[in-house]
C-alpha positions, -999 to +999 in steps of 0.1 A: -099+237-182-118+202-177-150+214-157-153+206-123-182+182-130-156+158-139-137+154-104-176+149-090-189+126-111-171+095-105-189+061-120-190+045-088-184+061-051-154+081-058-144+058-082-135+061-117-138+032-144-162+013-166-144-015-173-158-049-167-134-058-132-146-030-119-181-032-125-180-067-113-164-051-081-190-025-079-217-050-073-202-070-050-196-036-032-233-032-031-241-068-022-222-072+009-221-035+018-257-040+036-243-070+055-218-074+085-198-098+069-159-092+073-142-085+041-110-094+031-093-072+003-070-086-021-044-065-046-011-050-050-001-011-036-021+015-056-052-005-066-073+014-040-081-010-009-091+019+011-112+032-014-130+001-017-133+000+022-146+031+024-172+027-003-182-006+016-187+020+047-204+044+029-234+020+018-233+002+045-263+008+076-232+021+095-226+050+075-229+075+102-208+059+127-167+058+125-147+046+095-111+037+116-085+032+093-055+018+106-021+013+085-006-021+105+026-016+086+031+018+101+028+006+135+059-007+156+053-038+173+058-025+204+032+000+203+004-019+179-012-034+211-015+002+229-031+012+194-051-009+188-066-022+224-061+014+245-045+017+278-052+025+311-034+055+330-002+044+346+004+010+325+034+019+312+060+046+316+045+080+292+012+065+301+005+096+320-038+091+308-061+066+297-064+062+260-088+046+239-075+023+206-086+021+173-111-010+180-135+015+209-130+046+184-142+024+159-175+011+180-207+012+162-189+013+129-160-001+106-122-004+113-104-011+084-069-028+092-047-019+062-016-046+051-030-070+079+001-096+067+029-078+087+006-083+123+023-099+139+013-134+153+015-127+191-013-095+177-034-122+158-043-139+182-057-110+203-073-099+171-089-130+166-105-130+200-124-096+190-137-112+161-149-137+181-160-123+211-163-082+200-147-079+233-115-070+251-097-051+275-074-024+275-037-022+279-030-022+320-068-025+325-089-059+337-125-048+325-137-062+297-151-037+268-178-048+246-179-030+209-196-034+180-175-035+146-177-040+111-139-056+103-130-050+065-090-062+062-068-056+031-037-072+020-010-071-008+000-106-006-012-140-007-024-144+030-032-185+025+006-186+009+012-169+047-011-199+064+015-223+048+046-209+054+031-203+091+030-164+092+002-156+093-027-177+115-055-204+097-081-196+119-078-156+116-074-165+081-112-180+077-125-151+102-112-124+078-118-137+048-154-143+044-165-121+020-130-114-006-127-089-033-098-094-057-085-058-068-071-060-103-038-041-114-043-013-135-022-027-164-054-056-163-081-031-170-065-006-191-094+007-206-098+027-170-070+044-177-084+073-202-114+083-179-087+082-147-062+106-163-095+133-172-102+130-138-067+135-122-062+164-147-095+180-138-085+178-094-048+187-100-056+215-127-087+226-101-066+226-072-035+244-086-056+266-105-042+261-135-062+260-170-054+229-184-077+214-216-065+173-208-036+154-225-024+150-257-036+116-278+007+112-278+008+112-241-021+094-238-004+062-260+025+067-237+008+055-208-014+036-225+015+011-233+032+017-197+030-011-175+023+009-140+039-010-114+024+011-089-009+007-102-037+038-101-015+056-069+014+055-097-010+068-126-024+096-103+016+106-094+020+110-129-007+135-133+000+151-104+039+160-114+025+167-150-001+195-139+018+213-121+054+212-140+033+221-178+038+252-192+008+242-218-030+240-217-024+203-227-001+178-208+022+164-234+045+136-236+074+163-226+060+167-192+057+129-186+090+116-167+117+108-185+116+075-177+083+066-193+083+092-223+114+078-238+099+042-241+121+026-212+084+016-195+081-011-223+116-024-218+108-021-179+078-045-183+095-072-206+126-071-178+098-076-145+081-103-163+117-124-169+130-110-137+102-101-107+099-138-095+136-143-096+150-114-080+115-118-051+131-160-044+165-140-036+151-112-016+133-136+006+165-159+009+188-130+023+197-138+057+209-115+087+226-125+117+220-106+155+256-103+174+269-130+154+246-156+160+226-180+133+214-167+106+178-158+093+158-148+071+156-113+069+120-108+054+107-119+090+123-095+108+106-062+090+084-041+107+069-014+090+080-023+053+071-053+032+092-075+012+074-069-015+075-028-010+117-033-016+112-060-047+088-032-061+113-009-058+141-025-068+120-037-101+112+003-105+148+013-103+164-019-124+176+003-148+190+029-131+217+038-102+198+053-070+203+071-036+197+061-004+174+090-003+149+079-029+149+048-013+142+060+018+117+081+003+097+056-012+097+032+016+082+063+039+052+070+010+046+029+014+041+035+050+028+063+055+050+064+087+069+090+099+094+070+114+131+079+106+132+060+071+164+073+063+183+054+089+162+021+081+169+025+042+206+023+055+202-011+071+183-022+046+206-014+019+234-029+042+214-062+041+211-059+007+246-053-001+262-082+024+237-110+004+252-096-033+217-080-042+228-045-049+260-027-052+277+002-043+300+026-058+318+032-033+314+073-038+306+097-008+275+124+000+256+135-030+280+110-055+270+079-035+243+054-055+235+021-053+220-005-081+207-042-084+235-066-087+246-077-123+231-113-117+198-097-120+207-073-149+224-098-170 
């Protein structure tokens, strides 16, 4: 068994990696860490923006007081302003006490707003006005609360591409992004990925007590040439499922999925370099209509998924037939929600099928699988 030194002695703050991004990041951490600058962070699912959020915390003068981190994706709209602000007894029906948000809870110390693109714009603006004015009032209440907060944001898409397209507000833009920290994807700094998979062994192994020496140099190659769309959350899956299905005391390229041990990860990364832009232009053209009326673009109306959590997984599963089930699944681990996910990945797959993006075939119960259209495949 790896010894449990190694899932203590991270490089960096719980963080594990030597190569040159991440050092880079490292020292930014520690510059602006000491300062109350807002931070803006920058880099697809699985990169680890919390992480990085909570390492900011951690060396920050602050890091005794709250660290509040709030998922904005996981919120429904018409709750977010209840979450985040508070309320007052009797403001609205089931308001039967007063509540504090996430901004008083997080007074003193840091509030980390997670996916900040999918706020909405009406929830910008009162955002904004903290930033400003570290002040507010509470749902149903008229006095004004003063707080003092650290504000570190993340996002997994291009928030200036947002300012444009007018989803996402200039002026919150600026207050957000003072300090930015570009996150690489793990397929950039792929040198990480033999100390990350000792470490993962050595937690998974510890905590399912199981005697496991590491991973073969076979398996090891494997992921080595795997593209990991899903980044280090992906990577640390892997290891997870390994562990615990091995009958070995070394993972070997056996227990890896099928799906990456047989060599389809390669062919997966030649298809998403051809394909990923094209098939995310279509997604974001789909339209919907409500009660018959014009149509628009659907992409606007999600609340707590992301356009580019359903082109992820439709890249994932390009190759491959899958259930509504799965797809349900995944969009609940994206969340982190536990909103009915199953009824949603209906809609969505009804959306999808009405604007040709996937197909059905037409099977009932456990039979019934969907795919990405042909167009995409061909």
């Amino acid at each position: 068994m790896l010894p449990q030194e190694a899932i203590q002695q991270p490089h960096f703050h719980n963080m594990v990696g030597k190569s040159g991004p991440m050092l880079k990041i490292y020292e930014l951490i520690e510059m602006v860490a000491p300062t109350r600058a807002t931070v803006l962070i920058v880099g697809e699912s699985g990169t680890g923006k919390e992480l990085i959020a909570r390492a900011i915390h951690d060396h920050s003068p602050r890091r005794d007081k709250p660290f509040i981190a709030v998922n904005c994706s996981a919120m429904a709209d018409n709750l977010c302003e209840s979450e985040m602000f508070g309320h007052e007894k009797g403001a609205f029906t089931g308001a039967i006490a007063m509540k504090k948000g996430r901004f008083e809870l997080a007074d003193k110390g840091t509030l980390f707003l997670d996916e900040v693109s999918v706020m909405s714009l009406s929830l910008q603006v009162k955002l904004l006005r903290v930033l400003q004015e570290m002040a507010f009032e509470r749902v149903g209440g008229t006095r004004t609360i003063k707080v003092d907060v650290r504000f570190i944001a993340a996002a997994n898409k291009d928030l200036k591409e947002g300012v444009q397209e007018g989803w996402f507000r200039e002026d919150l833009f600026y207050r957000l992004n003072v300090i930015q920290i570009q996150l690489p994807p793990l397929r950039d700094h792929k040198e990480d990925i033999p100390p990350l998979v000792d470490h993962f062994v050595a937690k998974y192994a510890c905590e399912n007590k199981k005697d496991i020496l590491g991973i073969s140099n076979k398996a090891l190659e494997v992921l080595m040439n795997y593209s990991f769309p899903g980044n280090i959350r992906e990577l640390e899956n892997i290891i997870e499922r390994a562990v615990i299905l091995t009958k070995q005391r070394e993972i070997t390229i056996q227990d890896l999925p099928e799906e990456i041990s047989n060599g389809s990860g390669r062919e997966y990364e030649a298809y998403a370099s051809v394909k990923s832009d094209e098939l995310l232009a279509v997604l974001k053209g789909a339209t919907i209509s409500d009660n018959g009326g014009a149509a628009k673009q659907w992409h606007r109306t999600l609340k707590c998924t992301t356009i580019e959590t359903i082109h992820e997984f439709l890249l994932k599963t390009s190759q491959r037939p899958f259930s509504r089930l799965e797809f349900a699944r995944f969009l609940s681990d994206k969340a982190k929600s536990d909103r009915n996910k199953y009824g949603t990945a209906g809609k969505y797959l009804s959306i999808l099928k009405k604007n040709h993006i996937c197909v059905h075939n037409k099977k009932k119960a456990n039979q019934s699988r969907y795919r990405l259209s042909e167009v995409f495949l061909s």
